[in-house]
N, C-alpha and C positions, 0 to 999 in steps of 0.2 A: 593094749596100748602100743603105739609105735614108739612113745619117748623113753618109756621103762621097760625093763627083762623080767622075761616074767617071773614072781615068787611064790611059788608051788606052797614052799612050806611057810611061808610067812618071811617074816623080818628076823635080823639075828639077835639074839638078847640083848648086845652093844648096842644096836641102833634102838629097841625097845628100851632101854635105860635113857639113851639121849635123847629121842623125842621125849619120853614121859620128864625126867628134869627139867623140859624147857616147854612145858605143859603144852606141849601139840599132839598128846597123844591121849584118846579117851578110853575109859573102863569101862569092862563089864558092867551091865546094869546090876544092882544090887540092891534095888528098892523091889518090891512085893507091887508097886504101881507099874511099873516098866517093866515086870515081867510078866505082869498078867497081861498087860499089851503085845506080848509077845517078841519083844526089841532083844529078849535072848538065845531065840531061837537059832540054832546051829553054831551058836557062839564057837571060835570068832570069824568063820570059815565066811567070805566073802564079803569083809570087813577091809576098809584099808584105808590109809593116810598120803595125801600126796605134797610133797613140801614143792612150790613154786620159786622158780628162780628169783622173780622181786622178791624184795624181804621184804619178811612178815607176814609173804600171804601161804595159807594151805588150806588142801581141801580134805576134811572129812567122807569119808563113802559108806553110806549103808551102818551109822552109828544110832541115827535117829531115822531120818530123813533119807531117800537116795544121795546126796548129795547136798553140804552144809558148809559154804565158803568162809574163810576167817581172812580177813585182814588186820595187821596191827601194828603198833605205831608207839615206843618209848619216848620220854622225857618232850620235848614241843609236838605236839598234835597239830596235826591237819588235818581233819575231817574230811574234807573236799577232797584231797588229796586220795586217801583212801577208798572212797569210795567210788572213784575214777577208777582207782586200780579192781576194785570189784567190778565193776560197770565191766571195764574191759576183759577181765577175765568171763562173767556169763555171757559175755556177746561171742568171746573166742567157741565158749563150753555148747550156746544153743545154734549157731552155724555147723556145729559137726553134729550134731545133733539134728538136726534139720536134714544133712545129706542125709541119714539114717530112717527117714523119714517118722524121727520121733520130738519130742521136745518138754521143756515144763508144764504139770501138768495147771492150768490156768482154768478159773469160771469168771463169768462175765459179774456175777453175783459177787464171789466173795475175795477175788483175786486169785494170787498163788497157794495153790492150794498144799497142804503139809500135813506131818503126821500128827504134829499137835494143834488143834485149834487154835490156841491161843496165837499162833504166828500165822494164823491166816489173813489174806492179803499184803502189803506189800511182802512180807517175809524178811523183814531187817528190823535185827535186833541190836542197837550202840550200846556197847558200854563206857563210861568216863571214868578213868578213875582218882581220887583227890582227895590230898591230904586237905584238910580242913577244921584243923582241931576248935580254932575258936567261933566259929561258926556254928557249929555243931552245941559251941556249950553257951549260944545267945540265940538260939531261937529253935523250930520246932523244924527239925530237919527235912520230914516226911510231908509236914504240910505242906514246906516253901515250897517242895519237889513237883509236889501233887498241882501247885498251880502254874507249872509248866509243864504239864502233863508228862511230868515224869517220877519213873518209879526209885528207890535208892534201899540198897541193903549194906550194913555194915563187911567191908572186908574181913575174912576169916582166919585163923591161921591163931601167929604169937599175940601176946603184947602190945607189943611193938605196932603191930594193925588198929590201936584202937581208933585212932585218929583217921583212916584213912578207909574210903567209902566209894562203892562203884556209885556211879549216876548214869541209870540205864532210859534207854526211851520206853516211850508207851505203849500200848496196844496200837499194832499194826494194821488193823481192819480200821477200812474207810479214808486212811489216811494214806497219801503218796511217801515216797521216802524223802523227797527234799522237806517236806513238813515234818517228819520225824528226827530228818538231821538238825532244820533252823531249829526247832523245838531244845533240843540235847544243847548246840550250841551258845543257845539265849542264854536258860537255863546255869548252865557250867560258867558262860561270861559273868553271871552276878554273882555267882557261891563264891567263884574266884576274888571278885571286886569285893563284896562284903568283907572275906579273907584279909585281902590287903588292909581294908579302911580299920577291921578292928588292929591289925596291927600296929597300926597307927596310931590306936587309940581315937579313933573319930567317931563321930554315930553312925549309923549305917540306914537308919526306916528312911531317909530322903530316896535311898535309891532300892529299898526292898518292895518288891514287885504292891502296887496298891497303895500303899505308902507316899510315894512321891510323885513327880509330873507324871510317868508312865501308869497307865490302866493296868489293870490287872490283866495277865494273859488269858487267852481266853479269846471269847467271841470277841469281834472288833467293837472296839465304841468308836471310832473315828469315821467307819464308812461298811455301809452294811454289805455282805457279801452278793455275788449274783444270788445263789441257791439258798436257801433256807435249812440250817441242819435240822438232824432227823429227831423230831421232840416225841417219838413214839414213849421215852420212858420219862419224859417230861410231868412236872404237875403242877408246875406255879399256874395262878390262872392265866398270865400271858402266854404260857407255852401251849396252853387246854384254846385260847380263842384265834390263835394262829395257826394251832393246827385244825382246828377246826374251815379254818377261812385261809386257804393258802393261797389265793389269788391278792388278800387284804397284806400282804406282806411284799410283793411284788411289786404294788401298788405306791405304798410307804418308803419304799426301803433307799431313793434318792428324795426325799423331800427335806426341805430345812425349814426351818422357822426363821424369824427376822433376822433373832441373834445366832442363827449358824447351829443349832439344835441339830443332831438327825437324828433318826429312828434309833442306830447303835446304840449309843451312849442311853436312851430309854429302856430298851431292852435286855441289855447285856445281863442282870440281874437271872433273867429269866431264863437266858441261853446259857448261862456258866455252871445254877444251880439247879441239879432237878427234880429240889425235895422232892416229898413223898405224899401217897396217896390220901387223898384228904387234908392236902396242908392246905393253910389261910394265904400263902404267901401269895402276894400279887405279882412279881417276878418285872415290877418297873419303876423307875426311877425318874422322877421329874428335873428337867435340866434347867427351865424355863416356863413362866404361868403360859404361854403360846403352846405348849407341849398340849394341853387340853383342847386346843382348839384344833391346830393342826394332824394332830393326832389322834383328833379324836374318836375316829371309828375304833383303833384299838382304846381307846384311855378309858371310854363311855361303858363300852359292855366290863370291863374289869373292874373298874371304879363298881360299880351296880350292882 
């Protein structure tokens, strides 16, 4: 590196005390999983941690991954903000990289490709984290999460943590990172608003996702996308005669009915949920008695 001197023997204990208290600094693997992958091999010899001048950001080296970017962000978040600051540090990181004539390893299939599958494609993982006590003791935490496609595990540690909960994004495959950010941010706007309304003492189902004006998150009910998502592990019969007929979905997917119907708001059923093999479930919803008529290439063979 041209910006650092180099350290032969590592880091001094002082400085391995003060990253590890301000948890920038990661351990030895010591699961039976991570070493059988082999993540301990030469341990810790060509390991390193690099703190950037913006606060908050650093970069892990050779922990999991060649190379594992953090940005982070105390007390008011901005998402946006953060992830500008990552943006511009990979753009700085794959230019020199590039002179090198090396760079990220990328497939056209599955995106960035990584050590652990699970973060394949875009390779950005959010976490949010929030205090949310009464929330948590008026509804079913995991569910609400899940229909933001997001994931949530209690914060660890005292006591004192019981109340307080990361809310992480989803699975990164197939998804771009602006959908995994609005995703986190939707998400975290309602836990937050719910938070406040029970504070208040108000009801809160007007504004819990499904519950009130807003759709459930999910496939669009308001207007159906160009592409058709991928219903390979699909099984309502709507998702079984669409996939079968992908040209019938192309076809439908700007039509309205008299009263302003479209295909979305029909389907959505079947693109959110993707029971299971041999289910009965017909995966559509009637908006309108015109849904039969207009629709009815898809409505006829499912109905049947």
């Amino acid at each position: 590196s041209q910006s650092y001197a180099p350290h032969p023997f590592g880091m001094t204990s002082n400085q391995e005390c003060r990253l590890r208290g301000a948890n920038l600094l990661f351990g030895a693997p010591d699961s039976r999983l991570r070493l059988s992958a082999g993540l301990g091999r030469h341990w810790p010899t060509g390991r390193g941690v690099v703190l950037g001048e913006a606060d908050g950001l650093h970069l892990w080296c050779n922990e999991e991954d060649h190379l594992r970017l953090f940005a982070r962000q105390h007390g008011k978040l901005n998402l946006k903000s953060l992830w500008t600051k990552v943006q511009t540090s990979l753009s700085a990181i794959e230019k020199a990289a590039a002179s090198s004539k090396t760079g990220f390893e990328w497939s056209d299939r599955l995106g960035y490709v990584t050590t652990c599958p699970s973060r394949l494609g875009a390779a950005l993982r959010i976490v949010v984290t929030l205090k949310i006590p009464l929330v948590v003791g008026a509804v079913n935490l995991r569910d609400l999460c899940k229909s933001f496609d997001l994931q949530v595990h209690q914060e660890s540690g005292n006591a004192a943590h019981g109340d307080v909960w990361n809310i992480i994004s989803g699975d990164p495959l197939g998804v771009t990172e602006v959908d995994l950010i609005s995703h986190v941010m939707e998400g975290c706007r309602v836990l937050v608003q719910l938070e406040q309304r029970l504070e208040r003492g108000e009801p809160i189902f007007d504004v819990m996702p499904g519950l009130g004006a807003d759709p459930l998150p999910g496939f669009p009910a308001r207007h159906c996308p160009q592409h058709l998502p991928d219903l390979s592990n699909h099984h309502t019969f709507t998702a079984i005669e669409l996939r079968g007929n992908s040209e019938l979905y192309a076809k439908l997917r700007g039509v309205r009915t008299p009263g302003g119907t479209g295909l979305g708001l029909c389907i959505k059923p079947g693109m959110d949920v993707q029971g299971y093999p041999g289910t009965t479930a017909s995966g559509l919803v009637t908006g309108e008695a015109d849904c039969y008529s207009v629709f009815g290439e898809l409505f006829m063979p499912v109905v049947a």
